[in-house]
C-alpha positions in Angstrom: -25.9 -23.1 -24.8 -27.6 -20.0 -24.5 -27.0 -16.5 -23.3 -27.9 -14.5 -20.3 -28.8 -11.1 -19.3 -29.7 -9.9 -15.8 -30.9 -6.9 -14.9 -33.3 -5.1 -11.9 -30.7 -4.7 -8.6 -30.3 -2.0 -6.5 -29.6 -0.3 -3.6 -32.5 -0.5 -1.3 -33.0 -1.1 2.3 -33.9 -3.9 5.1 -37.6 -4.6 4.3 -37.7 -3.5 0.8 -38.6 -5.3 -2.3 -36.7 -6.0 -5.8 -37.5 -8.3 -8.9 -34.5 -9.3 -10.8 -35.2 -10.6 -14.3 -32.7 -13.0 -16.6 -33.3 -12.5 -20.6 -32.4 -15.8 -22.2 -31.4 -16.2 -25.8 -30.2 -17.8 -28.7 -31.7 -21.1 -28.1 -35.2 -22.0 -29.8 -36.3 -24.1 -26.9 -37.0 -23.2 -22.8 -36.9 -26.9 -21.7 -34.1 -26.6 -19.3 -33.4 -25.4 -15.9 -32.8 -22.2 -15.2 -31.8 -20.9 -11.4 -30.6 -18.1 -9.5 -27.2 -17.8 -7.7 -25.4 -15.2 -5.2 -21.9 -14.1 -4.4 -20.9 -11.8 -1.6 -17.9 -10.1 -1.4 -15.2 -12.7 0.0 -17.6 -15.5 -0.4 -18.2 -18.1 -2.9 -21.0 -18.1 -5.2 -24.2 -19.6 -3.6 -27.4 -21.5 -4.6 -30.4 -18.7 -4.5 -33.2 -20.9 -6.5 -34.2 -23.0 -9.4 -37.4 -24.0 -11.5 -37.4 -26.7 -14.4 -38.9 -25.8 -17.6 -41.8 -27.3 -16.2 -42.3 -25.1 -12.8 -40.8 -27.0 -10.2 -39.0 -25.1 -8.0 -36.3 -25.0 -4.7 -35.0 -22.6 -2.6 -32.0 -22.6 -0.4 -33.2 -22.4 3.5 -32.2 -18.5 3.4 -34.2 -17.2 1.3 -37.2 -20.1 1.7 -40.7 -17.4 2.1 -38.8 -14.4 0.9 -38.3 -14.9 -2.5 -39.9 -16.2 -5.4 -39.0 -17.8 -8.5 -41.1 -17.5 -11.6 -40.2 -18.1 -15.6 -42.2 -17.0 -18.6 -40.8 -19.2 -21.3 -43.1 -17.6 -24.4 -40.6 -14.6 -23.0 -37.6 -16.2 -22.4 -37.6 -14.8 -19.3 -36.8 -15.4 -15.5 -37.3 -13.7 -12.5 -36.9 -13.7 -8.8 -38.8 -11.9 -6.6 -37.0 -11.2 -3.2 -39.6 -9.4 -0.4 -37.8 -8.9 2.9 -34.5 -8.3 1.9 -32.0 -8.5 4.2 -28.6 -7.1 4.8 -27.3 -10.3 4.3 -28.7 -10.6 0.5 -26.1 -8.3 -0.4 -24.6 -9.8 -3.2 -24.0 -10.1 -6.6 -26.7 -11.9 -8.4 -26.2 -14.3 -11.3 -28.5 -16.5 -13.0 -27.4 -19.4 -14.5 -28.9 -22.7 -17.1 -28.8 -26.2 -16.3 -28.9 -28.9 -19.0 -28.4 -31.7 -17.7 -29.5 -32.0 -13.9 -25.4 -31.3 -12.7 -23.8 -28.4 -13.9 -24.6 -24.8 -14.5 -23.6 -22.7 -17.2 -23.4 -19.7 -18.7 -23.2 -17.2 -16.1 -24.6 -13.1 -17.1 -22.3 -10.9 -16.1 -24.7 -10.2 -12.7 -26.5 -7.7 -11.1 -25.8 -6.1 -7.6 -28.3 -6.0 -4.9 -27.5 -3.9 -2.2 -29.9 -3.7 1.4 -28.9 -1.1 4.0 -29.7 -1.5 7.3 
């Protein structure tokens, strides 16, 4: 297991920038997946992104060209870059861990991102 911290929402507006970051700890090793998830109010919680401990990445269609998922594993550290934002990326912002290729786990408490029109 291991726990998570986001931080870096916001309220900004249609066009802006934010990078959200996920601290990672208390486990020695980064050689899992690590993604980002969404949940808007009265919706469930959505794929954002992921990148293996390795780089790979995905990106749901929404977001494909706007954001950016990057890790620094020396730091234990992800981000997400999101350029563009939209109203519709209003949302609560999670990151989760994956350790074996099916289910995610241990959720932060989020971070809000807010775009005004």
């Amino acid at each position: 297991q291991v726990q998570l911290v986001e931080s870096g929402g916001g309220l900004v507006h249609a066009g802006d920038s934010l990078r959200l970051s996920c601290a990672a700890s208390g486990r020695a090793d980064s050689s899992y997946t690590m993604g980002w998830f969404r949940q808007a109010p009265g919706k469930e919680r959505e794929f954002v992104t992921r990148i293996t401990w390795n780089g790979i990445t995905s990106y749901a269609e929404s977001v494909k060209g706007r954001f950016t998922i990057s890790r620094d594993n020396a730091k234990n550290t992800l981000y997400m870059q999101m350029n563009s934002l939209k109203p519709e990326d209003t949302a609560v912002y999670y990151c989760g861990a994956n350790f074996n290729g099916w289910d995610w786990c241990c959720w932060g408490q989020g971070t809000q991102v807010t775009v005004s029109s």
